[in-house]
KEKE-3310 file (N, C-alpha, C; in steps of 0.2 Angstrom, whole numbers, plus 5000, padded with zeros to 4 digits):
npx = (5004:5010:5019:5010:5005:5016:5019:5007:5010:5019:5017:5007:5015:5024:5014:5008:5017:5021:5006:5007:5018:5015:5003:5010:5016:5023:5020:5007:4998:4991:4998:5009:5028:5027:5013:4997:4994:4994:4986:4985:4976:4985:4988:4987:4979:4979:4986:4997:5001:5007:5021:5021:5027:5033:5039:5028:5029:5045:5043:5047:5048:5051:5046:5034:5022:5015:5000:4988:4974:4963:4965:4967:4952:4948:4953:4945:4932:4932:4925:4931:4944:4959:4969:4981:4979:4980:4991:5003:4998:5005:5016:5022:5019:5028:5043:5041:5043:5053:5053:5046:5036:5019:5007:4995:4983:4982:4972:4958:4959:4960:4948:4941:4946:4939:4928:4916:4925:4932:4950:4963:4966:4968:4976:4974:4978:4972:4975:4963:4953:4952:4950:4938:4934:4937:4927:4913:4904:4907:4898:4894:4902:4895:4881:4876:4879:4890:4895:4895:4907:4910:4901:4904:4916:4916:4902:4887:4887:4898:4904:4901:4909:4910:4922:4933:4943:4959:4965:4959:4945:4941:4942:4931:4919:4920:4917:4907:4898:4900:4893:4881:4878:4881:4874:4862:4865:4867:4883:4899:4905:4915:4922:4927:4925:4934:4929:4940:4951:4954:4955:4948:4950:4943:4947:4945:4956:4974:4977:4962:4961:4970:4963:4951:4955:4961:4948:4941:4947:4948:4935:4933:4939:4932:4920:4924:4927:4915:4908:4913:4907:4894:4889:4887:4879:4870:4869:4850:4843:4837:4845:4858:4854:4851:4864:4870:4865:4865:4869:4882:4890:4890:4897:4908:4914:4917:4926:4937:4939:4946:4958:4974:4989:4997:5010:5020:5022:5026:5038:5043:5045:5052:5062)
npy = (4994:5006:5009:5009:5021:5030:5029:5034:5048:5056:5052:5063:5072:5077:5079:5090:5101:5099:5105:5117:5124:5125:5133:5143:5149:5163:5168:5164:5173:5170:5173:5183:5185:5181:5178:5169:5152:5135:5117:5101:5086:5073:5057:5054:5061:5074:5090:5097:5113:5126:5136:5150:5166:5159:5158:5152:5147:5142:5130:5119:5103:5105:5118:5113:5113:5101:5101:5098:5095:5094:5100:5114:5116:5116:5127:5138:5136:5138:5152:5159:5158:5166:5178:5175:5162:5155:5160:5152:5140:5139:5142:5132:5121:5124:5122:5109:5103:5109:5118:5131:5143:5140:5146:5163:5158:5146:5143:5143:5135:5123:5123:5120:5108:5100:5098:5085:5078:5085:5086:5094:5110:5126:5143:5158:5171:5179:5190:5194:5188:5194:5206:5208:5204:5216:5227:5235:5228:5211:5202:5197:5187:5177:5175:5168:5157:5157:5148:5132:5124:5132:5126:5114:5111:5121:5122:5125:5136:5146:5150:5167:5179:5192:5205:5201:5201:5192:5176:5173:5175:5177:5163:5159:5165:5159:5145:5146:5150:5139:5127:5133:5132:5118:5114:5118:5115:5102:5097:5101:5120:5121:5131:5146:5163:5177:5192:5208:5202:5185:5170:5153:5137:5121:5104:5087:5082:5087:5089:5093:5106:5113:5114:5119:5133:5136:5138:5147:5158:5159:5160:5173:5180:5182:5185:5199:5203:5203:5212:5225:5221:5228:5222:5208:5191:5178:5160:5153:5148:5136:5131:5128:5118:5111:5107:5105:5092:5083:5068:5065:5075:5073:5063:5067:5075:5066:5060:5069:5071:5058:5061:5061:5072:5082:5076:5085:5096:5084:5083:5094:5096:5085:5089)
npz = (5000:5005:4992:4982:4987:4987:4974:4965:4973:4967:4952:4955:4957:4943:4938:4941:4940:4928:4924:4930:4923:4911:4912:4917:4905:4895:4883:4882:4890:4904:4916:4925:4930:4947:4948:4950:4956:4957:4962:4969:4973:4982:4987:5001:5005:5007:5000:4986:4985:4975:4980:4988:4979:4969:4950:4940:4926:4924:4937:4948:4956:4970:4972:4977:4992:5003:5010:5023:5019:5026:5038:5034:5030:5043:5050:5041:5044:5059:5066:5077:5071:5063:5052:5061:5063:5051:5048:5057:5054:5038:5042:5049:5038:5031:5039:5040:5029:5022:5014:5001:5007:5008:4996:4999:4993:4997:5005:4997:4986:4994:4997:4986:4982:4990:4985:4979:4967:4962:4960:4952:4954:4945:4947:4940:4931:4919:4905:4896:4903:4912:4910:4907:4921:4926:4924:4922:4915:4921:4926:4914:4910:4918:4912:4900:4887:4874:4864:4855:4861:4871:4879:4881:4887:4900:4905:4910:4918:4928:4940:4948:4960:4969:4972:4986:5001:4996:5004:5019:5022:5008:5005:5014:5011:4997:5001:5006:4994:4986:4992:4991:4976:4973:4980:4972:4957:4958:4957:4957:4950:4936:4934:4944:4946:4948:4951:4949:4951:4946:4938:4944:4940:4940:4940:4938:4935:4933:4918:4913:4919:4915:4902:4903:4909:4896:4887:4894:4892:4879:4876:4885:4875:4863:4869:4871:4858:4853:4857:4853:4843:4842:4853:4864:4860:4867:4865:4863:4879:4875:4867:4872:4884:4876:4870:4879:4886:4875:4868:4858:4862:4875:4874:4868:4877:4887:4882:4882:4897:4899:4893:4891:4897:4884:4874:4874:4883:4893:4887:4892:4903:4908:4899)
capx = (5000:5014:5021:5007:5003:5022:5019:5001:5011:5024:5012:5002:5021:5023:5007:5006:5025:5018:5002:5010:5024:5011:4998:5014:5021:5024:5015:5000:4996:4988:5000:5015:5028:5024:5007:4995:4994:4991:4986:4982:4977:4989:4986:4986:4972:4984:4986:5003:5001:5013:5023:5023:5035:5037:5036:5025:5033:5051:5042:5050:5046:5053:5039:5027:5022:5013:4997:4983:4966:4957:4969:4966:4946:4947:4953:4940:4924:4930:4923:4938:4951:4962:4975:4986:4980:4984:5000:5004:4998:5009:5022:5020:5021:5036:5045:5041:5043:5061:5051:5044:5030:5012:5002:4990:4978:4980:4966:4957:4963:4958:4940:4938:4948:4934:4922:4918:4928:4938:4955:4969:4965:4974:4973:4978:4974:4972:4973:4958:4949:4952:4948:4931:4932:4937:4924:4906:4901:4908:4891:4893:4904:4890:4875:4874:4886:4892:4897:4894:4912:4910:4896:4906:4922:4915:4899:4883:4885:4903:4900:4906:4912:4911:4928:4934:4953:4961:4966:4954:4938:4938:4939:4925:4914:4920:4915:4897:4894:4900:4891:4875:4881:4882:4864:4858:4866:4872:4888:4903:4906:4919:4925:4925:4926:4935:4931:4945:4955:4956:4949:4952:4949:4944:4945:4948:4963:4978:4975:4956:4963:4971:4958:4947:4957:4960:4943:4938:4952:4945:4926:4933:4942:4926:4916:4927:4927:4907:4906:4914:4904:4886:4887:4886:4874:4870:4863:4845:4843:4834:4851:4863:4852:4851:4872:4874:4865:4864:4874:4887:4893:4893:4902:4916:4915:4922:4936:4944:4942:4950:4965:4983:4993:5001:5017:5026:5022:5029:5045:5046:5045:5060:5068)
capy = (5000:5012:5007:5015:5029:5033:5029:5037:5056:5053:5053:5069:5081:5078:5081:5098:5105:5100:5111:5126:5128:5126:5140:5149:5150:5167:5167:5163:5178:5170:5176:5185:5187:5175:5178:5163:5148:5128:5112:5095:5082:5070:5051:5054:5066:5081:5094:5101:5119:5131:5139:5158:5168:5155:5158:5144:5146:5139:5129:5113:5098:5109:5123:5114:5112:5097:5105:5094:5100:5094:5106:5121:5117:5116:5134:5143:5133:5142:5157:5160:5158:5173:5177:5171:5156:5154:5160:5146:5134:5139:5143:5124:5117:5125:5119:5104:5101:5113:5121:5138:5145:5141:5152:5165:5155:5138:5141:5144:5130:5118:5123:5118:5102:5098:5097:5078:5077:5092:5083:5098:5117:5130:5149:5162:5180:5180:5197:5194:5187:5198:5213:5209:5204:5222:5229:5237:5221:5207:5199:5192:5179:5171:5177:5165:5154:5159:5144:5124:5118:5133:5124:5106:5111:5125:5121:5130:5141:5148:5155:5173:5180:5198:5205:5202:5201:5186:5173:5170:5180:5175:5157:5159:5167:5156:5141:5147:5150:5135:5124:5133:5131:5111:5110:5121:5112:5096:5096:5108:5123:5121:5140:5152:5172:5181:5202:5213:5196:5182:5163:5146:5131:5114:5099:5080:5081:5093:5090:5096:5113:5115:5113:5123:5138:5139:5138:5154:5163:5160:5164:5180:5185:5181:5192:5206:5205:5203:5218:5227:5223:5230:5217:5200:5187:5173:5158:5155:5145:5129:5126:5128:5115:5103:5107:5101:5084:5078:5061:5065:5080:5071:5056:5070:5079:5061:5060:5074:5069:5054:5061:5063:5079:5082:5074:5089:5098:5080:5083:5101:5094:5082:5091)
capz = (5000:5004:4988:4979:4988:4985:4964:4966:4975:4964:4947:4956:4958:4937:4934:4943:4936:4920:4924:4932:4917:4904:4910:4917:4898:4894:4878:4884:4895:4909:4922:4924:4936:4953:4949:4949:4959:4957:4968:4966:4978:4984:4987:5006:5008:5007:4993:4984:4982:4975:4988:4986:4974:4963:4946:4939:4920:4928:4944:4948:4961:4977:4973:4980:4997:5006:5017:5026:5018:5032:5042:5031:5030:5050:5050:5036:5047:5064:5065:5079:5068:5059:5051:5064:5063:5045:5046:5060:5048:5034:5045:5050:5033:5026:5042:5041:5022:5021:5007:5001:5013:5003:4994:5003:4990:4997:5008:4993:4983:5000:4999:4981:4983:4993:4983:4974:4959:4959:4959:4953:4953:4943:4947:4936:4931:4911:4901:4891:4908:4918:4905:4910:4928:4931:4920:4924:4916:4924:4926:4906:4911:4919:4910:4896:4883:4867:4858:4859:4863:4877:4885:4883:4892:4904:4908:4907:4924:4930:4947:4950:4965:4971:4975:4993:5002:4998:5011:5025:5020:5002:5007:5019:5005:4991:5003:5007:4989:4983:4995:4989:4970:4972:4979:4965:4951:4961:4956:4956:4944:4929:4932:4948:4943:4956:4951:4950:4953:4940:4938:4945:4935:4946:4936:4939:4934:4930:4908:4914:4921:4908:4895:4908:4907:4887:4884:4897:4891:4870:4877:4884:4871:4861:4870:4870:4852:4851:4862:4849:4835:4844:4860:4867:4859:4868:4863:4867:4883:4875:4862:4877:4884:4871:4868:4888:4886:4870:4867:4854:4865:4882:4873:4867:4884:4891:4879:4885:4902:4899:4888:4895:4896:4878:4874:4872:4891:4896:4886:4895:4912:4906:4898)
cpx = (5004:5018:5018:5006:5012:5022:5015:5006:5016:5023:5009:5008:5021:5020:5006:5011:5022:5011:5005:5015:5019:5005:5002:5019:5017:5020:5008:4994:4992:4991:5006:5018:5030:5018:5002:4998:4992:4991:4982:4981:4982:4985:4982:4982:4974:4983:4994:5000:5006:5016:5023:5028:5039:5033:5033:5028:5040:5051:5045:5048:5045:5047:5035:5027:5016:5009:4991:4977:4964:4958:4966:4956:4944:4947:4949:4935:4927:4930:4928:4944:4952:4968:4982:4987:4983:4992:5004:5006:5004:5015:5026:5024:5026:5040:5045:5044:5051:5061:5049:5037:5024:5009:4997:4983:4976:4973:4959:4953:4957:4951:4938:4941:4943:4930:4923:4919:4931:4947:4964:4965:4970:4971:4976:4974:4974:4971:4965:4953:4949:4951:4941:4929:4933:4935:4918:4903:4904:4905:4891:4896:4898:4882:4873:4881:4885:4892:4896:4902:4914:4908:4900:4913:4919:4909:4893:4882:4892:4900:4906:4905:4914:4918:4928:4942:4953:4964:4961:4947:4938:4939:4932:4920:4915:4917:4909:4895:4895:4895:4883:4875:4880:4875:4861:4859:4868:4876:4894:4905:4913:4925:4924:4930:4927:4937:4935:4951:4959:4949:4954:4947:4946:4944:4948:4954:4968:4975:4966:4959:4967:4967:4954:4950:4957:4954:4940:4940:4950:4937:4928:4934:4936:4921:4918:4928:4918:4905:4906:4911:4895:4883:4886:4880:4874:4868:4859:4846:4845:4839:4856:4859:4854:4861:4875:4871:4864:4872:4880:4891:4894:4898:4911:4920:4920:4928:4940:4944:4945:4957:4970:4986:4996:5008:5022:5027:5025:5038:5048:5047:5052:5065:5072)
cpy = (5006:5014:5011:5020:5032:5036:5037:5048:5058:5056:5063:5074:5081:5081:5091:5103:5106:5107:5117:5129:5127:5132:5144:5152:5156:5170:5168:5170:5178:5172:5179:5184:5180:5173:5169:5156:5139:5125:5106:5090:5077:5061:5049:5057:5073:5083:5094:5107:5121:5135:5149:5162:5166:5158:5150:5143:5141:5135:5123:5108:5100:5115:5121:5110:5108:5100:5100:5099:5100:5100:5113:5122:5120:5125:5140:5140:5136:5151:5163:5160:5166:5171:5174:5166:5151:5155:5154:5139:5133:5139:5134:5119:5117:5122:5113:5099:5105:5114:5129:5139:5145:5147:5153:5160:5148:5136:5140:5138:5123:5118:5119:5111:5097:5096:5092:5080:5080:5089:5090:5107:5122:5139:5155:5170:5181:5187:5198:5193:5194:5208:5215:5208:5212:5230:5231:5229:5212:5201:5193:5187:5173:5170:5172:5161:5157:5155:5138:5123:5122:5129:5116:5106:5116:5122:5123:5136:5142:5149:5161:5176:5187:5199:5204:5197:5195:5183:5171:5171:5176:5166:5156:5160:5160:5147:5141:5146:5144:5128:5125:5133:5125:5108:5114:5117:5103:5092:5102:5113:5119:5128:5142:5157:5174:5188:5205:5206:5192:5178:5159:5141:5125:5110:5094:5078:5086:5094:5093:5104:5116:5118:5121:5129:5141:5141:5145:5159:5164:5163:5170:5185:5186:5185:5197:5208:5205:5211:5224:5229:5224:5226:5211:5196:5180:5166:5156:5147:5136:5127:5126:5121:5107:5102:5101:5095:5079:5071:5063:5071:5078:5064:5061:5074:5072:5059:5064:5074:5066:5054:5066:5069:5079:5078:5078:5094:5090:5078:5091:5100:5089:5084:5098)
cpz = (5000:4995:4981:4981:4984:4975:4965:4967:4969:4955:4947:4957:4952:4935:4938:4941:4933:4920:4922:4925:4911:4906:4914:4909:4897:4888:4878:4888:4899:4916:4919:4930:4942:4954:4948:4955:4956:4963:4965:4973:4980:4987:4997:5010:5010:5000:4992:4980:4982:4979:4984:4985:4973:4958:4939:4931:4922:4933:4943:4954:4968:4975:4975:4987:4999:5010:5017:5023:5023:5037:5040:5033:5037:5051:5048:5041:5054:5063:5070:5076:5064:5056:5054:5064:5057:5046:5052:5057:5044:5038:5045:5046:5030:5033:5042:5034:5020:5013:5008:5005:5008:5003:4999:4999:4993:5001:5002:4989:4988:4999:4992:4980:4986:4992:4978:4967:4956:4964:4958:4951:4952:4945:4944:4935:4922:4909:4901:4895:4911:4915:4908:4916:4931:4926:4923:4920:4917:4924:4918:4906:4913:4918:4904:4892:4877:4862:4860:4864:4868:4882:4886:4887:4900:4908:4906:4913:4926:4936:4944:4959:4967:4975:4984:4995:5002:5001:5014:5023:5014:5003:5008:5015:5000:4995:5006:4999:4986:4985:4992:4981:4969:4975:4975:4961:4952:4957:4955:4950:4940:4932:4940:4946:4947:4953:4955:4952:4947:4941:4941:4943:4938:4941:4939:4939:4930:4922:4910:4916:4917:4902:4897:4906:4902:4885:4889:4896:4882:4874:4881:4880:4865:4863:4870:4864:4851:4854:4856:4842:4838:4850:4860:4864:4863:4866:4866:4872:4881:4869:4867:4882:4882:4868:4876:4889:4880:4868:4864:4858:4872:4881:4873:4874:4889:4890:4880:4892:4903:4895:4893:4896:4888:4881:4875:4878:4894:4895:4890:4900:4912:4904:4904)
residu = (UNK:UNK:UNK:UNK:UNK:UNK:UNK:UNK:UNK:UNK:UNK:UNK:UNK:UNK:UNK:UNK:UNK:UNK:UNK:UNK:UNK:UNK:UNK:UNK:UNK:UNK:UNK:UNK:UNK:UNK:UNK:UNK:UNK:UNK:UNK:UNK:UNK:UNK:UNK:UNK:UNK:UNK:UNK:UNK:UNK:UNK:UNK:UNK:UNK:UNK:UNK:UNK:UNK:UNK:UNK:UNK:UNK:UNK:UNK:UNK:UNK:UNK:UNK:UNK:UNK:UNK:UNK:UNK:UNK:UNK:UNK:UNK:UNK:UNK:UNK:UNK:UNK:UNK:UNK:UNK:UNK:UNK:UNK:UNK:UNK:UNK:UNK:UNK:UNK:UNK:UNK:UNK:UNK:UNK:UNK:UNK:UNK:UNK:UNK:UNK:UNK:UNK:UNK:UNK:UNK:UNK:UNK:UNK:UNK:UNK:UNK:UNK:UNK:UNK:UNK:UNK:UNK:UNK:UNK:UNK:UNK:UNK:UNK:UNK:UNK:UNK:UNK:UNK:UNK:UNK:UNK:UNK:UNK:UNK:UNK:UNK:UNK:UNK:UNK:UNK:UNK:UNK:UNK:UNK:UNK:UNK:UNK:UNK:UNK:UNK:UNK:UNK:UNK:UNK:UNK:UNK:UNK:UNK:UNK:UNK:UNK:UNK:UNK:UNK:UNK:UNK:UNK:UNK:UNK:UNK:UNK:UNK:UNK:UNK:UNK:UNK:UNK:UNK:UNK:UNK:UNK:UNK:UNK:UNK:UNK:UNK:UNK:UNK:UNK:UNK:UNK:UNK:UNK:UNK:UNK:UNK:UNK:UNK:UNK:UNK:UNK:UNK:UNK:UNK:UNK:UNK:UNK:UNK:UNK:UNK:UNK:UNK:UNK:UNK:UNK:UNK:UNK:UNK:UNK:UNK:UNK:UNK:UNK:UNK:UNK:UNK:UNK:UNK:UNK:UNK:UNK:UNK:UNK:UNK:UNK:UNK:UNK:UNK:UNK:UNK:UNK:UNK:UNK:UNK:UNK:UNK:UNK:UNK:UNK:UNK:UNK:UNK:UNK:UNK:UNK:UNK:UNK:UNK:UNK:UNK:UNK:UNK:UNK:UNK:UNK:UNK:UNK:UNK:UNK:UNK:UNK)
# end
């Protein structure tokens, strides 16, 4: 059993490098800098998030740090708790681990771990997103779809998230809404939009947070061209519907959960 968990953790530090240096590639414009965070779950009921002021383009096996969800969750559910006790935590895990001190996001991170079937979470600030997160209309994110192969990667409902400080507080929030999010829709968003902030991605698995992100970062840049040419069309309810169950689109929606990281993020992690 040890045997596997070891494979098992082993499998899940590749897989999260590979993430971070792919939606830290410079090119891409989803972060710059040290901006941006990842986490994935770990075999033991622990996470690896990105330690803070790394930069995830360059991140390597030592950037992440090993922290107890249960631990983190224990903290955001007392109403007694503070930043103090946060920084305890962190303080904690970099000691222990003779690694970089985790992100202020990990609480963040912890809360959507949590929820069934969200396995690696990425967090980034994209140009094009964040064009409209710090926009009078912000709201458009999650006012409708645009295009089919939005609704078969994203979803048909993003949540959005009204600014607030992150760290403790924005946990606390993003852990109320999402809890009443999963008995609306029973099941977790695709997306959560944090105004004046960025996005985080949840998927099953790193290559899902991946996909996740590409496709919210083309559906804004889509709308921010639509805007331009006389405003945002959406499509009408009952073809976004019929996009989000029909058979040929829930067959292809399982093929990309079940497909690998590319080959060529798995030679950058090698090479």
């Amino acid at each position: 059993m040890k045997a596997n968990t070891e494979v098992a953790d082993a499998a899940a530090v590749e897989q999260i490098v590979i993430l971070s240096r792919q939606l830290g590639d410079p090119g891409l414009d989803y972060v710059i800098l040290a901006e941006g965070n990842t986490s994935i779950r770990t075999a033991d009921g622990r996470m690896l998030v990105k330690a803070s002021g790394v930069n995830m383009a360059g991140a390597t096996a030592a950037d992440f740090v090993p922290v107890g969800i249960d631990d983190l969750l224990e903290v955001i559910a007392d109403p007694a708790s503070d930043d103090v006790d946060v920084d305890r935590l962190f303080s904690a895990a970099q000691a222990a681990h003779g690694r970089g001190r985790p992100s202020v996001e990990a609480l963040l991170h912890a809360v959507c771990l949590e929820l069934p079937g969200v396995n690696a979470v990425g967090h980034t600030h994209p140009i094009a997103v964040n064009g409209i997160l710090c926009s009078q209309d912000a709201a458009l994110l999650t006012e409708g779809s645009l295009f089919p192969d939005q609704i078969v990667v994203l979803g048909t409902a993003p949540l959005l998230i009204d600014y607030v400080d992150p760290g403790l507080a924005l946990a606390r929030v993003v852990r109320q809404r999402l809890r009443a999010y999963t008995n609306e829709h029973g099941e977790a968003p695709k997306v959560i939009y944090l105004s004046n902030h960025g996005m985080f991605a949840l998927g099953g698995t790193a290559a899902e947070v991946l996909r996740i992100t590409a496709m919210a970062v083309k559906s804004a840049r889509i709308m921010t061209s639509a805007a331009a040419f006389g405003g945002v069309r959406f499509m009408p309810d009952a073809e976004v519907t019929r996009i989000h169950t029909r058979s040929d689109e829930l067959y292809r929606r399982r093929r990309l959960e079940i497909s690998a990281v590319d080959s060529g993020a798995r030679e950058a992690f090698h090479g």
